[in-house]
C-alpha positions in Angstrom: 32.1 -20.3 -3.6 30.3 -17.6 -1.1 29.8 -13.9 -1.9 32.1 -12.6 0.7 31.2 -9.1 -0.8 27.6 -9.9 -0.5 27.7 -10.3 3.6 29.7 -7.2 3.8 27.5 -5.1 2.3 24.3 -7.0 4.5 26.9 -6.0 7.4 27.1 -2.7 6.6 23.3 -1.8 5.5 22.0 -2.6 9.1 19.8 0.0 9.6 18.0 -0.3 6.0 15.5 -2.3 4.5 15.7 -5.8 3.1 13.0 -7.5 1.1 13.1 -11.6 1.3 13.7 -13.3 -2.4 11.4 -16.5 -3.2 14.4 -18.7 -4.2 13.5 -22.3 -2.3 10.5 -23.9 -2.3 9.0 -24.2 1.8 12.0 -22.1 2.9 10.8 -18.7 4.2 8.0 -18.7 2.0 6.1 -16.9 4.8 8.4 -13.8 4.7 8.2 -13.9 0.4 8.3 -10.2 -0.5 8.1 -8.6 2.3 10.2 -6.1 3.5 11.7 -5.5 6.9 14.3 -3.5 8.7 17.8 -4.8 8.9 18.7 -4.1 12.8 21.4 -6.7 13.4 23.5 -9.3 11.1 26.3 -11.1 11.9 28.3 -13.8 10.0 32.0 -14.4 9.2 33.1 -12.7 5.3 33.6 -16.9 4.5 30.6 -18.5 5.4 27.8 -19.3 3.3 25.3 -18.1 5.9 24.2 -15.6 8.4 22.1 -14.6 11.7 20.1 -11.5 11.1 17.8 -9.7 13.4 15.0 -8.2 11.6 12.0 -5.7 12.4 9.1 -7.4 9.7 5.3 -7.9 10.6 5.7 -5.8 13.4 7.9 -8.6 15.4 11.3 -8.4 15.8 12.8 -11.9 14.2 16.0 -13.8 14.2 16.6 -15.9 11.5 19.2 -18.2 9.6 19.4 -16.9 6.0 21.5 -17.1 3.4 22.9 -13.9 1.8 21.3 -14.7 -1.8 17.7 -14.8 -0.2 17.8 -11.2 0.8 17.2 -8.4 -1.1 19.0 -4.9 0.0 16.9 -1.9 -0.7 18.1 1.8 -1.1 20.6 3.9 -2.2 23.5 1.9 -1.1 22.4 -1.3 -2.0 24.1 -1.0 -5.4 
């Protein structure tokens, strides 16, 4: 079952930093730790995935995550 709450809360921490979780083997294992800024996300509340836009080696990226593989850091990621 998806974590609707979980892709609210990516939805509303745009702005703040996300750090990438090491949870499947060959799948993002490039961005593994790091941490990047959170400047776009979109995704419906029932899905399983989402589009984020993401400031992160000094590139601005686009990617296809899912909301388990992101980490969201500061004080209103709890």
């Amino acid at each position: 079952m998806p974590d609707s709450g979980l892709c609210m809360k990516i939805h509303a921490h745009v702005g703040g930093l996300v750090r990438f979780k090491h949870i499947y083997p060959h799948r993002l294992t490039s961005l593994s730790g790091k941490i990047g800024l959170l400047t776009w996300a979109d995704g419906k509340y029932d899905d399983l995935s989402m589009t984020v836009c993401l400031l992160i080696d000094g590139n601005v990226r686009t990617l296809y995550v899912y909301p388990r593989e992101i980490e969201l850091l500061g004080p209103d990621s709890a």
